[in-house]
N, C-alpha and C positions, 0 to 999 in steps of 0.2 A: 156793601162791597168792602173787602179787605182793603185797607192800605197800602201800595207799591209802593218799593222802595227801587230806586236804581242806583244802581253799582258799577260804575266806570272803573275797573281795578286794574288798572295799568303798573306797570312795572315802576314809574317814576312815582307818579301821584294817583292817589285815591279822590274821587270825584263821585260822592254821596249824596240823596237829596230825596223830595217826592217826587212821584211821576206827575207831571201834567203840572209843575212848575217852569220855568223859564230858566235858571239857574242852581244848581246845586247847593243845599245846606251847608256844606263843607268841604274843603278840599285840603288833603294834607300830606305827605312825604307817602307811599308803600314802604316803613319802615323802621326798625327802633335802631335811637340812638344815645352814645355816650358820651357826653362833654367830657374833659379833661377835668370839670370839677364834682365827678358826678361818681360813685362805684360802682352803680348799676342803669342799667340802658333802658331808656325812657322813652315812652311814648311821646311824638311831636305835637303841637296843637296848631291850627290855624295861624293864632297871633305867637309862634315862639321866638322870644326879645334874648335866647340863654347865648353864650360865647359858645360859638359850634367849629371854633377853633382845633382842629385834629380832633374832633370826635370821630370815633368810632361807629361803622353802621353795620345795620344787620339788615339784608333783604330776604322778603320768601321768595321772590321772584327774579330768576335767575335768566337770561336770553330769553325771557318775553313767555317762560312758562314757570308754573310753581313747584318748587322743590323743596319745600320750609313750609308743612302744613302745617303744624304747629306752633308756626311763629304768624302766619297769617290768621289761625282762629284768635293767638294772642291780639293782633292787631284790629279785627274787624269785633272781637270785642268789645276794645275799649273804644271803638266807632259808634256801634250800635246803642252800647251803654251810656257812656258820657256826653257822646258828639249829637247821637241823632235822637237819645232818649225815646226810643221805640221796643216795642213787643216783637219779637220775630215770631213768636206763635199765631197773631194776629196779623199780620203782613203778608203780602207778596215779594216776589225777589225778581227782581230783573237784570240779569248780570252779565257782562260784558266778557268774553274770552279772544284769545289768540286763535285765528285761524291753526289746523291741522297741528292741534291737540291731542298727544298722544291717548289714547283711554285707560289708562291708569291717574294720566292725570284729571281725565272728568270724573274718573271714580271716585276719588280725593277731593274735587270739588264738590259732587252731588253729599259725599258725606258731612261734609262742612255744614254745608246749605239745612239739610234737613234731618241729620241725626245729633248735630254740637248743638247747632240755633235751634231747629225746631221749625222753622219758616212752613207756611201750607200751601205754599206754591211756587215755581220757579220756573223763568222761561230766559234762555243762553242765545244769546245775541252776538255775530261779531261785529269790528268795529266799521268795515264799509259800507256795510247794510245801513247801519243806523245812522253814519251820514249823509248818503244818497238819499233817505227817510226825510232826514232835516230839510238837505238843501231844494228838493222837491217841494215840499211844502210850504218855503219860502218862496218860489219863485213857480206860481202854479201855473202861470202859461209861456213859462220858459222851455228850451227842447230839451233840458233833463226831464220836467215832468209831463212832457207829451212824450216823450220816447220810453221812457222808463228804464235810462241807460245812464250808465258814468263811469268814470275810471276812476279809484277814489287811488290816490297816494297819500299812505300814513307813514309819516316820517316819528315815530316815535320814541321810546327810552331805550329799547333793548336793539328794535329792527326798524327797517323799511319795508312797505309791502304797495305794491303796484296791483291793484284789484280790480277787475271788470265787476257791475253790479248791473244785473238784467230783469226788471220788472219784482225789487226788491230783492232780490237774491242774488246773491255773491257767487260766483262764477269759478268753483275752486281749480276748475283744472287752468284755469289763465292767468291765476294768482301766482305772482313773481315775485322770491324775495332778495333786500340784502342785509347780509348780518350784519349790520352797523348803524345804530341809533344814539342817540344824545350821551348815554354812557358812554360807547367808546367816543364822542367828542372831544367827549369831558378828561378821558383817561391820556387822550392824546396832546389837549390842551398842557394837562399836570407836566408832560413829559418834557414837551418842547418850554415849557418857561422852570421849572427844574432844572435842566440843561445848560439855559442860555443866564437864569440870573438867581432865583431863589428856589428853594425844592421845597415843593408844594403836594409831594406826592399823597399826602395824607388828605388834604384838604378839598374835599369830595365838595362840602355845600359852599366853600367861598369860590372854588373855582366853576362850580356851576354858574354861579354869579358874576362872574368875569365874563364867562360864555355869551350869558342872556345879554351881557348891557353892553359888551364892544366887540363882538365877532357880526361876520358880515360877509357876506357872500361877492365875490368880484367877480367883476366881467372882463376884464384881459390881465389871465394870469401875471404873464409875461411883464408886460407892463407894468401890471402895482408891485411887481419884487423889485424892479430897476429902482421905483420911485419909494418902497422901503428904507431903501439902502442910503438915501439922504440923508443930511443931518438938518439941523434946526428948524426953519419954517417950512422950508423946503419939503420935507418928511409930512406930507397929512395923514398918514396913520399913525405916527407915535404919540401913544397916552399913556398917563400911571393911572395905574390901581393901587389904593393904600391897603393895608391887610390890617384885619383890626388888631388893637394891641390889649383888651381885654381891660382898658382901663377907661379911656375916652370913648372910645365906639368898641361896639362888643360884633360891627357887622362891618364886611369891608365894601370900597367907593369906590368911584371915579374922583379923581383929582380934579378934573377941569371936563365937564360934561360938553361944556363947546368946543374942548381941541378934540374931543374922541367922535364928533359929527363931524368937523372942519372935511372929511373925504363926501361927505355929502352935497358941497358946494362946490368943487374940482369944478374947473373947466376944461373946454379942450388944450387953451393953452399952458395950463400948469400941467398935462398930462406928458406936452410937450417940449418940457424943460427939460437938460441936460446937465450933468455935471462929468469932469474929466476923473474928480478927485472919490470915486462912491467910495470905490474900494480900501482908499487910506482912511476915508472917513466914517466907514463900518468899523474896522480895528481900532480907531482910537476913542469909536464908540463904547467897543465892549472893553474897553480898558476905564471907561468911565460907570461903570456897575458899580454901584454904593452899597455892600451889603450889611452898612451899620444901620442904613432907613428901613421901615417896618414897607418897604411900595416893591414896586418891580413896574418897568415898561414893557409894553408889548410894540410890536409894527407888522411883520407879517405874520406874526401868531394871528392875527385878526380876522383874514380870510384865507389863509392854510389850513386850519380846521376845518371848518366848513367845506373846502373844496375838497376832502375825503370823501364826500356824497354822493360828488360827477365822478369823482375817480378814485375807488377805492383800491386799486392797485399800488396808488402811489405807496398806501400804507403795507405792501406786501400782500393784502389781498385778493387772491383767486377770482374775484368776483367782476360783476358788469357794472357800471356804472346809472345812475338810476334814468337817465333818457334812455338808455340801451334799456335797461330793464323794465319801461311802460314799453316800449316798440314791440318786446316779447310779451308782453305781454294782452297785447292787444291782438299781435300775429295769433295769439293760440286762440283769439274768436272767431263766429264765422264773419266771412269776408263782409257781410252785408251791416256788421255794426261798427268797422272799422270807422268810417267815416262820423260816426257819434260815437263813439270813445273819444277819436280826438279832438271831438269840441267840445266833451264833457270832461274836461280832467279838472277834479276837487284838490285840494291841497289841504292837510288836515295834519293834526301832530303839532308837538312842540317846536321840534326843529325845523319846520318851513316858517318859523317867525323870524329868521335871518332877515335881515333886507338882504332887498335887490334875489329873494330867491325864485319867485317865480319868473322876473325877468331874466335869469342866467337858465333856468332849467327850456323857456321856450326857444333862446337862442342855442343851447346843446340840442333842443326832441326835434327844430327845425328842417336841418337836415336827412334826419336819421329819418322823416315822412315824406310819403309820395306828395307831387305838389298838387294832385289832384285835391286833398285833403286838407279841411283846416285845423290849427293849432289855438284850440280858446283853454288856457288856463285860470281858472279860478281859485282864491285863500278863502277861507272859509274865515267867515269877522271873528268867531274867535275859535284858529285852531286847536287850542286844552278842549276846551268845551265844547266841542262840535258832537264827538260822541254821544257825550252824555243828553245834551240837549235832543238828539236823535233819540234815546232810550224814553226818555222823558215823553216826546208825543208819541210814541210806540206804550207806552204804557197807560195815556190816556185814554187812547183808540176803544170802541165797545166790545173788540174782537176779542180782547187782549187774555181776557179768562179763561177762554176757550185754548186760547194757543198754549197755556201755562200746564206743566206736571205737576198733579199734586203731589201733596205727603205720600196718601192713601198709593197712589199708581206708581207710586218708587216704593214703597214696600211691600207691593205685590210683585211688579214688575222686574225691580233692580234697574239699576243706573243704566246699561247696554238698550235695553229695548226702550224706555221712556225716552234716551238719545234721539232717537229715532224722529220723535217729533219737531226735532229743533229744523230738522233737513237742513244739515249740514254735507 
């Protein structure tokens, strides 16, 4: 039997590996980039140690579809060639797509697959399926895999998507989306610490990193902006980030990794302190900005992003907010799986690694459910990986051959009708 390979190709990271292992070979940026000391833009690698200092990026993957096919064959190139040291002529391909795919865009992918590479078989997977796949398997006599139901929400790099998943198949007509994932986080994090202390607007992989290690998901808005606005101990969100300076560290930090948890030990009654003075003491904050030091503070930057997720209005967006957006999308199944939906809801994606997110998303989905119904949210142990680990035992499976398009039946066929198989 050929070799599978599976292909998580997500718009942030690439997550490559065999089928029927437990973790993936490699994981690296969907990306080429250009240091500031560099003339031409460079493939990233697993361990990359370069100053990514205002580097330059280039995506093929634009809102969670591909738009740069030839910046993607350059990329999965030098994947296949250097990273994963495999034959695509000899191999399978198991590969991961965005739901409601235009078909020009699968045409562009089927050519990739089996006229650039060469690969002798191919079978298109998306990514709720292959969760529900995983966490089924993990939990075999739990009521996701006696029902063969869940509602997966993928909070990923480009979008959010809220998906029924019924006896392994995705449920497209009840699939809810919103246009906001970890890039626009990241674009809006740039904006608001640009604004208030250093301009960062270039700095795409340090402020990702700011993201990952001090945002954080709150549970009474209202409340942690009063208790921002403090000054000194008082403040348990205020922390520095240092920005590297390309001499000492080439990557940037947290200053003090214990004051940027310190909100994690709050009690009730530090919640319930008082000050008369916030508001002279916000002003003579921002008049205290040092912009000779390589850092910047954050305080409510820290869960103001994040809460563009529940309420993407705030940002001028048209759209519902993601409890509203599982409730619709659970409304468009029939009434008889409502009650398993909402005690199967997955959390998957980069961006449910906030803390405290799936405890703020069950106090927002609470209400908006009948009380007949219960509310059991689960994280998946490791949201990046959940996908792929899904493609992974779907690729081990004895069935898996059968389910795959070969070479042969895409060049008799053409890409439209061999689609067909995916039952999409």
């Amino acid at each position: 039997m050929s070799n599978v390979i599976v292909l998580d190709n997500g718009g942030g990271l690439i997550k490559a590996g065999n089928g029927g292992e437990r973790d993936p070979s490699t994981i690296i940026p969907n990306c080429l980039y250009r240091p500031l000391s560099s003339k031409k833009f460079l493939h990233p690698t697993p361990t990359t140690e370069e100053d990514l200092t205002s580097a330059a990026v280039r995506r093929p993957i634009d809102r969670g579809y591909l738009i740069n096919q030839d910046l993607q064959r350059d990329i999965w190139n030098h994947l296949f060639s250097n990273l994963l040291h495999i034959n695509p002529s000899n191999s399978s391909l198991l590969l991961t797509e965005p739901l409601f795919s235009p078909p020009s865009i699968e045409r562009a992918t089927d050519e990739l697959v089996f006229e650039d590479f060469g690969f002798n078989s191919l079978f298109i997977a998306d990514s709720p399926k292959l969760v529900h796949l995983y966490e089924a398997s993990r939990r075999p006599y739990g009521l996701l895999s006696k029902a063969q139901c869940s509602l997966v929400v993928d909070c990923g790099f480009s979008f959010t998507h809220a998906a029924p998943v019924f006896q392994n198949f995705t449920l497209n007509y009840g699939v809810k989306r919103i246009d906001l994932g970890g890039k626009a986080l990241t674009n809006f994090l740039k904006e608001l610490v640009s604004y208030r202390s250093v301009s960062v607007t270039d700095e795409s992989f340090i402020m990702d990193d700011v993201k990952e290690k001090l945002c954080f998901v709150s549970l009474d808005v209202a409340r942690d902006l009063k208790i921002a606005r403090r000054r000194g101990n008082n403040n348990f969100f205020r922390c520095t980030y240092v920005l590297p300076d390309g001499v000492t560290h080439t990557k940037g930090f947290v200053k003090d990794p214990d004051e940027a948890k310190k909100y994690l030990t709050m009690d009730d009654e530090a919640y319930l302190e008082t000050r008369k003075d916030t508001d002279r003491a916000e002003i003579m904050d921002r008049k205290k900005v040092d912009l000779t030091k390589n850092e910047f503070d954050l305080t409510n930057e820290r869960f103001l992003v994040p809460e563009m997720i529940f309420h993407p209005a705030d940002l001028g967006m048209n759209q519902a907010g993601l409890a509203e957006c599982i409730v619709r999308a659970v409304n468009s199944c029939h009434p008889l799986l409502h009650p398993l939906l909402y005690q199967s809801i997955i959390l998957t994606g980069g961006s449910t690694l906030f803390p405290r997110f799936a405890e703020r998303l069950e106090m927002e989905l609470r209400p908006l459910v009948p009380d007949v119904y219960q509310v059991k949210i689960a994280t998946q142990e490791d949201p990046i990986l959940g996908v792929w680990r899904g493609g992974s035992l779907l690729a081990s499976s004895p069935d898996f051959k059968a389910m795959c398009v070969t070479k042969a039946e895409y060049e008799e066929l053409g890409s439209a009708r061999c689609r067909r198989r995916f039952f999409h």
